[in-house]
C-alpha positions as YAML, in Angstrom:
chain: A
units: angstrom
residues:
- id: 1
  name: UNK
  ca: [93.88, 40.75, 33.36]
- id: 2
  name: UNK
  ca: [95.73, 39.83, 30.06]
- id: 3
  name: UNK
  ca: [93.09, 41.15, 27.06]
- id: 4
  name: UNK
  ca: [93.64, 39.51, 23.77]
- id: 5
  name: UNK
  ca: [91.78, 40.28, 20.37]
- id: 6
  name: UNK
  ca: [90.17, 37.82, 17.75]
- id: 7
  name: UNK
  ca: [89.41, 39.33, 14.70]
- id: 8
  name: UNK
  ca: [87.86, 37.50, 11.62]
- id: 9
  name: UNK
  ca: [89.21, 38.71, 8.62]
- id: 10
  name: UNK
  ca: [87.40, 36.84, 5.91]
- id: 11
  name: UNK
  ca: [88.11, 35.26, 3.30]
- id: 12
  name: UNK
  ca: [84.63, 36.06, 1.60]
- id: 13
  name: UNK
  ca: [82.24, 34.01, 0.61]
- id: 14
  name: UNK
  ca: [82.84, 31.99, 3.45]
- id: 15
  name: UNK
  ca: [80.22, 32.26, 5.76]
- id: 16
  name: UNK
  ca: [81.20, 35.90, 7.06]
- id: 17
  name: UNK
  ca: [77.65, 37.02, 6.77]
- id: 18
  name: UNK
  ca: [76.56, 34.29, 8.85]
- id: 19
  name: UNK
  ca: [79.09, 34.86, 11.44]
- id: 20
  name: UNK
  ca: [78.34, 38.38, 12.19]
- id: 21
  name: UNK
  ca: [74.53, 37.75, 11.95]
- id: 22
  name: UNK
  ca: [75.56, 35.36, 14.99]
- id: 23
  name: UNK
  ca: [77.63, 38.01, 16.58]
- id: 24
  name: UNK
  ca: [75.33, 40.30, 16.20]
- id: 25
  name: UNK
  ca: [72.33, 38.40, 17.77]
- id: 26
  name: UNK
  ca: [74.45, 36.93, 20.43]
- id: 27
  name: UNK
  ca: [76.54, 40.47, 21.39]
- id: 28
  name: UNK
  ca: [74.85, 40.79, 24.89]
- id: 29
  name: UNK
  ca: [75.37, 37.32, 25.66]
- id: 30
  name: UNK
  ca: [78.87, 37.41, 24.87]
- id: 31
  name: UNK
  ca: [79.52, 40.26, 26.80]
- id: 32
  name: UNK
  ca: [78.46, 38.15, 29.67]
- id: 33
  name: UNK
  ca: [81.02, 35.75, 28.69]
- id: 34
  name: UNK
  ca: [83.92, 38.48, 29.01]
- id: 35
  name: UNK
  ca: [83.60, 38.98, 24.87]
- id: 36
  name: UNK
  ca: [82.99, 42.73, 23.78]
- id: 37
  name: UNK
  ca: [82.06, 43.34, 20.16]
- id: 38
  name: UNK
  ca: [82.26, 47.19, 19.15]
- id: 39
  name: UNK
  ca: [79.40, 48.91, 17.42]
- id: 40
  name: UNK
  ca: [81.12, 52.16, 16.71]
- id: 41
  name: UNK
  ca: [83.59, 50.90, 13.58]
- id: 42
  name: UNK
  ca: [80.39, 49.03, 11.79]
- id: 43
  name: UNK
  ca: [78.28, 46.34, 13.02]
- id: 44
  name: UNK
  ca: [77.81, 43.39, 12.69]
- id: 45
  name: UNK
  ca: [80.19, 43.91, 9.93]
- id: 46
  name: UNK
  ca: [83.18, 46.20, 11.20]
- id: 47
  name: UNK
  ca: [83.56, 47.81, 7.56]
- id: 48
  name: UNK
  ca: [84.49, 51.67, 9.26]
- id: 49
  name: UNK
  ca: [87.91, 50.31, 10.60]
- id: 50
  name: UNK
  ca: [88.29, 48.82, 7.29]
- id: 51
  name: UNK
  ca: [88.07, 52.00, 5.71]
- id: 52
  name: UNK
  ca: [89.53, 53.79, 7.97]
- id: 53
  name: UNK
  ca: [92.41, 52.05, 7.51]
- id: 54
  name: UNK
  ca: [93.26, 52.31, 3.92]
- id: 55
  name: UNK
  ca: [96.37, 54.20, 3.11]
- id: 56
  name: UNK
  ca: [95.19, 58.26, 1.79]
- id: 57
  name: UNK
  ca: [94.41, 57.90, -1.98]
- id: 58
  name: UNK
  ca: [93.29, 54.39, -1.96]
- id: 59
  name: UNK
  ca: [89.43, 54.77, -2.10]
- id: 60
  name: UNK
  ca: [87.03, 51.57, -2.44]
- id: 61
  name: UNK
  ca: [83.21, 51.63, -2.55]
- id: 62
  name: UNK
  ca: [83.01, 51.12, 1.02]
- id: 63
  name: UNK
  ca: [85.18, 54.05, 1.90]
- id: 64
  name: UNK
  ca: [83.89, 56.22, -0.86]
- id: 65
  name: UNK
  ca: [80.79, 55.88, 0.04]
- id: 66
  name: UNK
  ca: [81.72, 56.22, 4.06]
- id: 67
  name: UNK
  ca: [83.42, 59.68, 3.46]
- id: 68
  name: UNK
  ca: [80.49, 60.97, 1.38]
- id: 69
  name: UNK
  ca: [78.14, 60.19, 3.60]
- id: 70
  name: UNK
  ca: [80.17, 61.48, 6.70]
- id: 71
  name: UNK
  ca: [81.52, 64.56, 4.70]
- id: 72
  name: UNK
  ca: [84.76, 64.22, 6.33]
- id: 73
  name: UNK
  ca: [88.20, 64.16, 5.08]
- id: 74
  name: UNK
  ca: [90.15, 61.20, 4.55]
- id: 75
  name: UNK
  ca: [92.48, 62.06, 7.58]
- id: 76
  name: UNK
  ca: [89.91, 63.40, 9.31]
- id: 77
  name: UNK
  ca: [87.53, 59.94, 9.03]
- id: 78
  name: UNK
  ca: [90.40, 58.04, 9.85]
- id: 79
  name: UNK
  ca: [90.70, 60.44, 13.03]
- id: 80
  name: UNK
  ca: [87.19, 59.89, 13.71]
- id: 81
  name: UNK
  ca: [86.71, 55.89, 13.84]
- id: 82
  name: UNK
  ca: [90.06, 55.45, 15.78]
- id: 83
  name: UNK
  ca: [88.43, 57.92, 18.26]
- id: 84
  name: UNK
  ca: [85.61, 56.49, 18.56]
- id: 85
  name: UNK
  ca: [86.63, 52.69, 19.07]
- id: 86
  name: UNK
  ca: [88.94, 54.02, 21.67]
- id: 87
  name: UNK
  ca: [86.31, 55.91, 23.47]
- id: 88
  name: UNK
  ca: [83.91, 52.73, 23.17]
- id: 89
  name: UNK
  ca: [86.35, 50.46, 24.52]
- id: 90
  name: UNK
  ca: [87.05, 53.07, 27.37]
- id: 91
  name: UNK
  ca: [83.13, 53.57, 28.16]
- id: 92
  name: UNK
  ca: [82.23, 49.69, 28.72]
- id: 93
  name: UNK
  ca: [81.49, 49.58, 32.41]
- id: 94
  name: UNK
  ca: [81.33, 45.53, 32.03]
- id: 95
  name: UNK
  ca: [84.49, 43.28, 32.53]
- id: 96
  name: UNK
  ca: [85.69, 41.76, 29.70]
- id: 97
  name: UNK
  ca: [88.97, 39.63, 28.18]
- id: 98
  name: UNK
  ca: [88.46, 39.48, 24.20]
- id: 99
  name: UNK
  ca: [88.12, 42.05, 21.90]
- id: 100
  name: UNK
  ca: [85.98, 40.72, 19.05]
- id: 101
  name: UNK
  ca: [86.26, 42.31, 15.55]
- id: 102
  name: UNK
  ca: [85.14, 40.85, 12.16]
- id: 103
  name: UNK
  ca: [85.24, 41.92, 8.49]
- id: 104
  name: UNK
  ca: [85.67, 39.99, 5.16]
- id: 105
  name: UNK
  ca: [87.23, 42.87, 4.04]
- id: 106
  name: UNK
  ca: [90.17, 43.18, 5.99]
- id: 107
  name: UNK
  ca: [91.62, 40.47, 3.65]
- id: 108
  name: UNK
  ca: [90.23, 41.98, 0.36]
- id: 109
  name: UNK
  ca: [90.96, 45.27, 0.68]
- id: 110
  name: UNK
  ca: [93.79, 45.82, 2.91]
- id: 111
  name: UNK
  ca: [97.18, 44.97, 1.24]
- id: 112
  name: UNK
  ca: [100.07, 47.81, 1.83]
- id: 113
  name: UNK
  ca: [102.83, 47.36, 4.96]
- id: 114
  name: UNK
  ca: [101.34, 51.08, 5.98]
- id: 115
  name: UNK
  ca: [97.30, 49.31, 6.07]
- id: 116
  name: UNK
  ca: [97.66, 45.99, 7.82]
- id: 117
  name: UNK
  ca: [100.17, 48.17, 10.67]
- id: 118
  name: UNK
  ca: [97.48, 51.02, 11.15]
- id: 119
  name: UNK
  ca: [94.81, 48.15, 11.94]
- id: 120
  name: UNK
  ca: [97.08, 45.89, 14.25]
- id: 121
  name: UNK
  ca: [98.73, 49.02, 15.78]
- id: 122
  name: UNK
  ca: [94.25, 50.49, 16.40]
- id: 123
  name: UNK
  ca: [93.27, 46.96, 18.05]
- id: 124
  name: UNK
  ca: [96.57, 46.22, 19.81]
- id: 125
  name: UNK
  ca: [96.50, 49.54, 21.85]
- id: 126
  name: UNK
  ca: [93.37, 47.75, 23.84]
- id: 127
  name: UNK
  ca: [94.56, 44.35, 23.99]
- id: 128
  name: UNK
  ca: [98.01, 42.09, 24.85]
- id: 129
  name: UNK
  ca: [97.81, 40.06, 22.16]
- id: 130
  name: UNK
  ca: [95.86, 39.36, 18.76]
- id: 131
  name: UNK
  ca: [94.41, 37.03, 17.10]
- id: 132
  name: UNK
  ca: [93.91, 36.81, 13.25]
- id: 133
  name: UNK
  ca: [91.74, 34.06, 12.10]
- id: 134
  name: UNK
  ca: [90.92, 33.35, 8.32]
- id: 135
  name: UNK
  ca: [89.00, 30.61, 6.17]
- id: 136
  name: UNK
  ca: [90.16, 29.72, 3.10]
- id: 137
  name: UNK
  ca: [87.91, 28.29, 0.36]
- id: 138
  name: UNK
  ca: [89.05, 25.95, -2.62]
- id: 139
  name: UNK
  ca: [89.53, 28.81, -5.23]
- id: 140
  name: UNK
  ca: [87.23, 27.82, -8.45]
- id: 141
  name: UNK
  ca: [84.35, 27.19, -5.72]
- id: 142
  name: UNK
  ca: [85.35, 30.80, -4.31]
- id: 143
  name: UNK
  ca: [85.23, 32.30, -7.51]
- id: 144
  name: UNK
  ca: [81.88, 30.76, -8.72]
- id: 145
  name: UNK
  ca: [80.24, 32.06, -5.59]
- id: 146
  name: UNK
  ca: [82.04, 35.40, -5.48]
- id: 147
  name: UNK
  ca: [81.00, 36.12, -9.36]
- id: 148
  name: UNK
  ca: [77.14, 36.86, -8.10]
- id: 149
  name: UNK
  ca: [78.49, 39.54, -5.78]
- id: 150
  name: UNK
  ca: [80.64, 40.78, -8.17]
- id: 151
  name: UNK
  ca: [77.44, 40.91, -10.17]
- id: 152
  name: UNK
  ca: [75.66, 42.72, -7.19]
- id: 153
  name: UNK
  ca: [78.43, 45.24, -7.22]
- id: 154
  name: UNK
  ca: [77.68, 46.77, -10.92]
- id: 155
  name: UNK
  ca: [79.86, 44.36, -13.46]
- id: 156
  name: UNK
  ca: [78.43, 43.95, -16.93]
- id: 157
  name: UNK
  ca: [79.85, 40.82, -18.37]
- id: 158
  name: UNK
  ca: [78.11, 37.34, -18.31]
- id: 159
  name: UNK
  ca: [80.51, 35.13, -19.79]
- id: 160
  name: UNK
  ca: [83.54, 34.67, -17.62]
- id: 161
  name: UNK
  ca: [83.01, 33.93, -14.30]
- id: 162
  name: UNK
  ca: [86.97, 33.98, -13.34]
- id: 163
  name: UNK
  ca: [87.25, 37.73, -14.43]
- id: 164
  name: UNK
  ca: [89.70, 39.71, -11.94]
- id: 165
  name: UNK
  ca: [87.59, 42.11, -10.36]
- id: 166
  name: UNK
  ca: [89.45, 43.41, -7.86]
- id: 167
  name: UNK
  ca: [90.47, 46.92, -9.76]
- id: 168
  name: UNK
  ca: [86.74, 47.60, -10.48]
- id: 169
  name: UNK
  ca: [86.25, 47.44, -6.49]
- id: 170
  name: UNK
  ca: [88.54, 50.66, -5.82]
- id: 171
  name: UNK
  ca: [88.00, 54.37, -7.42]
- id: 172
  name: UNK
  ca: [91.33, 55.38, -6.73]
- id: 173
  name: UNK
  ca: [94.57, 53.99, -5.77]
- id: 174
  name: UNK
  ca: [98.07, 55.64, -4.97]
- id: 175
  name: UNK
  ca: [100.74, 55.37, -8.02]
- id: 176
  name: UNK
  ca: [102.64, 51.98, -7.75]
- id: 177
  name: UNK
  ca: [99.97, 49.95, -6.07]
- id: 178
  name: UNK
  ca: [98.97, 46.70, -7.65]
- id: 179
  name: UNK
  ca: [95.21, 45.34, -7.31]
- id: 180
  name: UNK
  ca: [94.48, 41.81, -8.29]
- id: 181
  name: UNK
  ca: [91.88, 39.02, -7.20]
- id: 182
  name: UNK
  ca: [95.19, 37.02, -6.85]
- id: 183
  name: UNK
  ca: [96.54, 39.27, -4.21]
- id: 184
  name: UNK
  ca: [93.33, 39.73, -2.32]
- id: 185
  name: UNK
  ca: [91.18, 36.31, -2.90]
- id: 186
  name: UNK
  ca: [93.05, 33.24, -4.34]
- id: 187
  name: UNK
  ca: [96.96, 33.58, -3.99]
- id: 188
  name: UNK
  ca: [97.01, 32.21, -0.40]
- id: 189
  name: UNK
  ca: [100.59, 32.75, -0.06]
- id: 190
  name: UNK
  ca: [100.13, 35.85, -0.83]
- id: 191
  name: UNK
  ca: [97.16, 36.93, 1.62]
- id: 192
  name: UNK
  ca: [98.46, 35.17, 4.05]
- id: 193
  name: UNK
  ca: [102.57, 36.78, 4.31]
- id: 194
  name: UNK
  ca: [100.26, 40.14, 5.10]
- id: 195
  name: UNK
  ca: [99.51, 39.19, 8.70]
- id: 196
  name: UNK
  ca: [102.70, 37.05, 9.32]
- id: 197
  name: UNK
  ca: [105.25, 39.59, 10.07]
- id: 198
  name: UNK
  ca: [102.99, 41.39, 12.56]
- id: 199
  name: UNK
  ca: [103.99, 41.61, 16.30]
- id: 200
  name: UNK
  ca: [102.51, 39.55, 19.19]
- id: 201
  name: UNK
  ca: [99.72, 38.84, 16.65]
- id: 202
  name: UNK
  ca: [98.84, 34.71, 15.99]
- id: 203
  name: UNK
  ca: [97.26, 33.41, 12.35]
- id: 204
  name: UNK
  ca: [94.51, 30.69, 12.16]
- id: 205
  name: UNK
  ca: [93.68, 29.11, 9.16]
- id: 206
  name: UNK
  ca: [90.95, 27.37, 8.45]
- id: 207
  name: UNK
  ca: [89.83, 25.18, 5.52]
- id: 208
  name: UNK
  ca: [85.81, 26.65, 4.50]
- id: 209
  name: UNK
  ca: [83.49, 23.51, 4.56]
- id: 210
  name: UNK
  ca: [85.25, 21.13, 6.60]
- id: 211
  name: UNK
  ca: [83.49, 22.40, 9.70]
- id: 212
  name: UNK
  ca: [81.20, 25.30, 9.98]
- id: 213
  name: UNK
  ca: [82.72, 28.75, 10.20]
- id: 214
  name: UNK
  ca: [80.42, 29.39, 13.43]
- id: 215
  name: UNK
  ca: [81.27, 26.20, 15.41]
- id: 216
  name: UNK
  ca: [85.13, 27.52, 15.03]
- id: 217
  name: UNK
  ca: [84.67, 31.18, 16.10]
- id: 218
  name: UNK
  ca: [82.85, 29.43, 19.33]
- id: 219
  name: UNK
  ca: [85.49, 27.36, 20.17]
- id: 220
  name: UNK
  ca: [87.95, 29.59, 19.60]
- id: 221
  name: UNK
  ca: [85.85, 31.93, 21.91]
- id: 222
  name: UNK
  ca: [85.24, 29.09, 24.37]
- id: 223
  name: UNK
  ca: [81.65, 29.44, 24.35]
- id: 224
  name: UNK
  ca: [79.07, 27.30, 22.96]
- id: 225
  name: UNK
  ca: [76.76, 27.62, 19.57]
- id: 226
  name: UNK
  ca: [73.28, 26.09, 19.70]
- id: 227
  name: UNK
  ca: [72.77, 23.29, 17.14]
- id: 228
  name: UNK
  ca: [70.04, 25.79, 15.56]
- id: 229
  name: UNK
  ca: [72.90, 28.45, 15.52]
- id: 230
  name: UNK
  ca: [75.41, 26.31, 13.65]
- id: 231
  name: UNK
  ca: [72.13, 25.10, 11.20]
- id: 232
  name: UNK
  ca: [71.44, 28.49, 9.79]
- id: 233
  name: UNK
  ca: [71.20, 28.78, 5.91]
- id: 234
  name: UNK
  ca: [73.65, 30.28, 4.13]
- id: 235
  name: UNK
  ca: [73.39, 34.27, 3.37]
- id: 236
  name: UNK
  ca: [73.98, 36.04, 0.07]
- id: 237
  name: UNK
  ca: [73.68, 32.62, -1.80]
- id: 238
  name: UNK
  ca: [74.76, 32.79, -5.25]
- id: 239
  name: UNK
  ca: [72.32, 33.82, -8.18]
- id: 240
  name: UNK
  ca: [70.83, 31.81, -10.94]
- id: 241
  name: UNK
  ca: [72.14, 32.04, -14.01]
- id: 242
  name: UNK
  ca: [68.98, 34.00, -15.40]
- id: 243
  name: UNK
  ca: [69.42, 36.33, -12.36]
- id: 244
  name: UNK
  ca: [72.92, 36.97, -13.24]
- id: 245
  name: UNK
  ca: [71.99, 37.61, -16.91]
- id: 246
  name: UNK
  ca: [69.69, 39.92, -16.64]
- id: 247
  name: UNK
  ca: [71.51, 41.90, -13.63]
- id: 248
  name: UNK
  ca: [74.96, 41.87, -15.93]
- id: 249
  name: UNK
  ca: [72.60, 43.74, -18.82]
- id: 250
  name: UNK
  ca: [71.10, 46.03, -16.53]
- id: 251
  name: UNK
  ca: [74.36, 46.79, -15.28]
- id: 252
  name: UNK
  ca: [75.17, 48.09, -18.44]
- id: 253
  name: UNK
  ca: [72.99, 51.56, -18.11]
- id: 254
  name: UNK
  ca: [72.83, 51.80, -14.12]
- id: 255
  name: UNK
  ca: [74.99, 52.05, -11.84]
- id: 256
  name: UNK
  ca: [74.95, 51.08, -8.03]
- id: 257
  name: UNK
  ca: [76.89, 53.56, -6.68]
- id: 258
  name: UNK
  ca: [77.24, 56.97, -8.08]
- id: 259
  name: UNK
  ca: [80.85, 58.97, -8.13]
- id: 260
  name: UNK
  ca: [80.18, 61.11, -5.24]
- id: 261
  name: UNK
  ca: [80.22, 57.96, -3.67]
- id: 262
  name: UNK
  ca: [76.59, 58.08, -3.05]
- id: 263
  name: UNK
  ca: [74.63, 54.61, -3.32]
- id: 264
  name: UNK
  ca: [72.22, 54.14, -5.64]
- id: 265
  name: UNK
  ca: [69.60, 52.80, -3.30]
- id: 266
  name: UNK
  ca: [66.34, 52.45, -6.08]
- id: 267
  name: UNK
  ca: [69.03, 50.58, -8.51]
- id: 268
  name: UNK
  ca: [70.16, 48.27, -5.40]
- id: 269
  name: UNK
  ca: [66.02, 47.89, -4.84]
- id: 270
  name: UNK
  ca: [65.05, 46.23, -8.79]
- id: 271
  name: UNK
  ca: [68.59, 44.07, -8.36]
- id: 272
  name: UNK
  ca: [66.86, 42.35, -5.33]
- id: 273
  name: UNK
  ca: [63.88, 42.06, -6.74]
- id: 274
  name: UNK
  ca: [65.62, 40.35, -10.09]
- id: 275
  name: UNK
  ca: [67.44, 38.13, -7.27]
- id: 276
  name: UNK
  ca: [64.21, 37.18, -5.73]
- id: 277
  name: UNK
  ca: [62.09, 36.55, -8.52]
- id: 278
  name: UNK
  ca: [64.58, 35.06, -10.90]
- id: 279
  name: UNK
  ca: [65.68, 32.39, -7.88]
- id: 280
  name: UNK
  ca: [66.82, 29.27, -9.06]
- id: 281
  name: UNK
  ca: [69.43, 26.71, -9.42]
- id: 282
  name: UNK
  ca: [73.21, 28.30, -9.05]
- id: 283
  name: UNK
  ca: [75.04, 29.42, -12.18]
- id: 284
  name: UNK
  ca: [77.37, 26.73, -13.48]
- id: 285
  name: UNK
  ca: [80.89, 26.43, -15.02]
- id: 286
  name: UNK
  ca: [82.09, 23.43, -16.91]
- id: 287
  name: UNK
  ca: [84.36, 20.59, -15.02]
- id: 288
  name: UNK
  ca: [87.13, 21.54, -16.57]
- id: 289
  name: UNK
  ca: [87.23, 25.41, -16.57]
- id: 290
  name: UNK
  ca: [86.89, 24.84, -12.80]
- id: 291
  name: UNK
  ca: [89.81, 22.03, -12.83]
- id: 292
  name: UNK
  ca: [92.28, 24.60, -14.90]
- id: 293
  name: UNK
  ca: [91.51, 27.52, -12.67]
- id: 294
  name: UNK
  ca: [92.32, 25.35, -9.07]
- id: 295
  name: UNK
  ca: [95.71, 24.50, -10.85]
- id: 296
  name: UNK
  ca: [97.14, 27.67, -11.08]
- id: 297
  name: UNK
  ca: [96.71, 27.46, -6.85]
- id: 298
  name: UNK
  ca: [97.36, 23.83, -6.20]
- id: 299
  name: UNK
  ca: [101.27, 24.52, -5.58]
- id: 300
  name: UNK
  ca: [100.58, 27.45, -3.31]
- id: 301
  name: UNK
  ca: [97.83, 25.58, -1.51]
- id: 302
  name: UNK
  ca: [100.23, 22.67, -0.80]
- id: 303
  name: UNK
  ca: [102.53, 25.26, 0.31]
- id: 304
  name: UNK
  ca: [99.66, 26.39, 2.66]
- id: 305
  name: UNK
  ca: [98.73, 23.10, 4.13]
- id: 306
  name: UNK
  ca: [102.58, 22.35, 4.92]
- id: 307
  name: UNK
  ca: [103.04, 25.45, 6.94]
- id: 308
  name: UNK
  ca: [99.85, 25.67, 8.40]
- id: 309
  name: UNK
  ca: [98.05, 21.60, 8.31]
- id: 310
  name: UNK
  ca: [100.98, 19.25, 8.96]
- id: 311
  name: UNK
  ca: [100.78, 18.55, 5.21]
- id: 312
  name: UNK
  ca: [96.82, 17.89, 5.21]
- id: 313
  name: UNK
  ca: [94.98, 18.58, 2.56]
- id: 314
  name: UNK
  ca: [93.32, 22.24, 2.63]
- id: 315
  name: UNK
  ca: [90.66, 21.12, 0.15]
- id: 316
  name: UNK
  ca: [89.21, 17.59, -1.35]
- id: 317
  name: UNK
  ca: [90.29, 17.61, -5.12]
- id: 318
  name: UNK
  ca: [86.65, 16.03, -6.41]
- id: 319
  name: UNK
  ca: [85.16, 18.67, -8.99]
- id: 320
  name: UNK
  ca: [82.76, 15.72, -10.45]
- id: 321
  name: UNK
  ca: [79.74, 18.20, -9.13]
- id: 322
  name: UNK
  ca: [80.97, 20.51, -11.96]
- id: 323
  name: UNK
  ca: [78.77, 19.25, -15.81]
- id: 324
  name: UNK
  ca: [81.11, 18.58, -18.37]
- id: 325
  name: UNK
  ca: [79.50, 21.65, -20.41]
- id: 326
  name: UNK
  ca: [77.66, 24.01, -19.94]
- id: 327
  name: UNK
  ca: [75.66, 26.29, -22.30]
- id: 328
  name: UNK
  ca: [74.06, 29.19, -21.56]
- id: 329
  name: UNK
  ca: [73.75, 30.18, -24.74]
- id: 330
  name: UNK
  ca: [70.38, 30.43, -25.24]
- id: 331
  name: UNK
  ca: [69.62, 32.88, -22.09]
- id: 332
  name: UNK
  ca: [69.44, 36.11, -24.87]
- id: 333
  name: UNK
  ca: [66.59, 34.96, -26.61]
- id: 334
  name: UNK
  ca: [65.54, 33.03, -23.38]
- id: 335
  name: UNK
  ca: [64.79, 35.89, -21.46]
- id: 336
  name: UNK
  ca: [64.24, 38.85, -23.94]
- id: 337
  name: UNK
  ca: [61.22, 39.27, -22.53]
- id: 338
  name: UNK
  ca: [61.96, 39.21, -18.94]
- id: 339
  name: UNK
  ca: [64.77, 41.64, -19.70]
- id: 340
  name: UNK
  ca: [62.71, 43.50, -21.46]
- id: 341
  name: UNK
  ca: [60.33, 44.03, -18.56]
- id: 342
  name: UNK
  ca: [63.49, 45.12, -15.88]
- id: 343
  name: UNK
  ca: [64.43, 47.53, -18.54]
- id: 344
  name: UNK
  ca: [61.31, 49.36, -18.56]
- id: 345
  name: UNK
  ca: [61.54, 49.28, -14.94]
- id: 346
  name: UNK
  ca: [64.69, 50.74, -14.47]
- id: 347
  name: UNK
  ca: [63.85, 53.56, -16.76]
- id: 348
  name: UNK
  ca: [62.14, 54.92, -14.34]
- id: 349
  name: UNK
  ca: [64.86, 55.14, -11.82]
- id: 350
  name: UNK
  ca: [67.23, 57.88, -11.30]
- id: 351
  name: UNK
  ca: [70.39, 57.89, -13.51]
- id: 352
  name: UNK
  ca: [72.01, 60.92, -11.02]
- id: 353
  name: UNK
  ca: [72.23, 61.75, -7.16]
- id: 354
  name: UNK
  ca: [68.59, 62.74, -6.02]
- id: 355
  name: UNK
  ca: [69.08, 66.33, -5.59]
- id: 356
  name: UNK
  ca: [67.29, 66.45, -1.76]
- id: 357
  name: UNK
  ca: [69.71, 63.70, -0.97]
- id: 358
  name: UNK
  ca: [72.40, 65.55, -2.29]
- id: 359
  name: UNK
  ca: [71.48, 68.79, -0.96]
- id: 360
  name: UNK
  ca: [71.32, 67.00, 2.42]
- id: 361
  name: UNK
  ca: [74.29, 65.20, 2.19]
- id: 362
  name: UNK
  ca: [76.02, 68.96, 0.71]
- id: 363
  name: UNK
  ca: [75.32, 70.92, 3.79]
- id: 364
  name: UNK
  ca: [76.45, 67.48, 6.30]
- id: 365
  name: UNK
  ca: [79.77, 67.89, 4.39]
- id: 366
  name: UNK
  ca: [79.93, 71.78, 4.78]
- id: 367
  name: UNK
  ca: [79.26, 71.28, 8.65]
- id: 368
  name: UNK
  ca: [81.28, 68.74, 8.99]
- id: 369
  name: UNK
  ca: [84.16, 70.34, 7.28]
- id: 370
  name: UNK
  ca: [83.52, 73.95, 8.80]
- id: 371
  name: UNK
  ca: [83.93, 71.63, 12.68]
- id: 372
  name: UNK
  ca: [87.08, 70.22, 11.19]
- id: 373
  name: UNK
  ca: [88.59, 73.81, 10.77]
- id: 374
  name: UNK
  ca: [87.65, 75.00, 14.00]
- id: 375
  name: UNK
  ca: [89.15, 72.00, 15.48]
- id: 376
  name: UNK
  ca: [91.88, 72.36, 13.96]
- id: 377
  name: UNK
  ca: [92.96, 76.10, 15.45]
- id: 378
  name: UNK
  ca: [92.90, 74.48, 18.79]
- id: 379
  name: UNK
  ca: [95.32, 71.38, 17.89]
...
């Protein structure tokens, strides 16, 4: 039986969450359906074989974080996922024809020759053929939505929403390597030649918000998504402007992720509750910010649709939902006393690794490391 892979690599912000909320609540059902979805690289969100896959010395959040709380070397994590998606895939008694994975950050974190090989060369040992399937999102409305996550993720600055953010996102990176929002979120050309030159692999590209992300994955699955299903609200919605004001101060003095790569769980706790009781209309930029931003793309997204769309338009070109200003300047005095409030609050949080957690976490990493040398005098 010929076994192919789909895997969703992103882009973000376009209805990824949503998609493996549905994979997630749908897994046993599309097992039935010859579709397996592995739980032992991440799930619903398959962020391990992300990680995992990242060149040695190229360290983002998500891997930082996964080899602190693991305690396991860089080679030796890598070692572990791979071994453990193989053994998964070996151990599923039921039939099945399609290998299902899905991450947003396949496309915004993976970028060398070395990264985007190790992941085809992990999912094509279990499959004949893959399939890479992206959506691509009209890049000022990307970058308005993607500015409350970067937000989330411990940036300080209110002001301008098209910052390149990318570089904050990684702790290290090996000498030579260029990080950019252009080469991971809004030069298509560029995001795109990544997956191209693989072998026996097939791209899909979508345009975000022409049809739902959901309805897509089902059809290329062959399988059908109720009307509730394809309905569903979107997830990590972007923040008011008064959210995003108050988180970018706090950000200032508290960070969400400490440098042993621990996260900063109470800090993560008062941003949610800022997001939930600050809720509210979606930040704004003005028309023509938004206009001059697409611009710089428009060439490469022509280029796109040509290859790709027989020359269709990838997006609609009507930005009239944009104001023609927009002033925020008022928000300081605003919500002084609001700010004032979270401040206190986050006083009380910790501004280091909780010791138990780090003693914990200590002695996982000495076990963990002490296995790794025993191992290794039988290799």
């Amino acid at each position: 039986m010929k076994r192919t892979a789909i895997v969703h690599i992103g882009l973000e912000k376009t209805g990824s969450t949503a998609i493996q909320r549905w994979f997630a609540a749908q897994r046993d059902q599309m097992l039935g359906h010859g579709i397996f979805i592995p739980q032992s690289i991440g799930f619903p969100n398959h962020t391990k074989l992300v990680a995992a896959c990242l060149d040695d010395g190229a360290v983002d959040n998500i891997k930082a974080y996964q080899l602190f709380a693991s305690g396991l070397s860089e080679k030796r994590y890598r070692e572990r996922i791979f071994a453990a998606l193989a053994r998964e895939i070996r151990a599923e008694a039921a039939p099945w024809h399609t290998l299902l994975i899905s991450s947003e950050l396949i496309s915004s974190r993976l970028s060398s020759a070395a990264e985007l090989q190790r992941l085809h060369d992990q999912i094509g040992r279990h499959v004949d053929a893959v399939k890479y399937v992206i959506f691509l999102r009209r890049q000022d409305q990307l970058a308005l939505s993607r500015f409350s996550s970067i937000l989330r993720s411990g940036h300080d600055q209110f002001d301008n929403v098209f910052v390149n953010y990318s570089p904050a996102n990684f702790l290290s990176i090996p000498d030579g390597r260029l990080i950019s929002d252009d080469l991971f979120f809004y030069d298509y050309r560029l995001i795109l030649e990544r997956f191209t030159g693989l072998a026996d692999a097939e791209l899909c590209v979508f345009p975000y918000g022409a049809v739902s992300p959901i309805q897509v994955m089902a059809e290329l699955l062959k399988i059908e998504a109720s009307e509730q299903t394809l309905q569903v609200g979107r997830h990590n919605s972007a923040l008011s402007a008064e959210a995003q004001f108050i988180l970018a101060q706090l950000n200032r003095d508290h960070v969400v992720q400490f440098p042993s790569g621990m996260r900063n769980d109470a800090y993560r706790r008062l941003q949610r509750r800022v997001e939930s009781e600050m809720a509210g209309a979606g930040r704004q930029v003005e028309r023509q910010a938004a206009h001059q931003f697409y611009l710089r793309y428009h060439a490469v997204n022509q280029q796109i649709a040509d290859q790709y769309w027989k020359g269709q338009p990838l997006f609609k070109l009507d930005f009239s939902a944009y104001p023609e200003s927009v002033d925020y300047a008022e928000l300081p005095q605003k919500l002084s006393g609001v700010l004032a409030g979270y401040q206190d609050a986050a006083q009380a949080l910790p501004t280091r690794e909780p010791l138990r957690k780090l003693i914990k976490y200590s002695l996982k990493r000495f076990k963990a490391t002490a296995s790794a040398l025993v191992a290794s005098r039988f290799d």
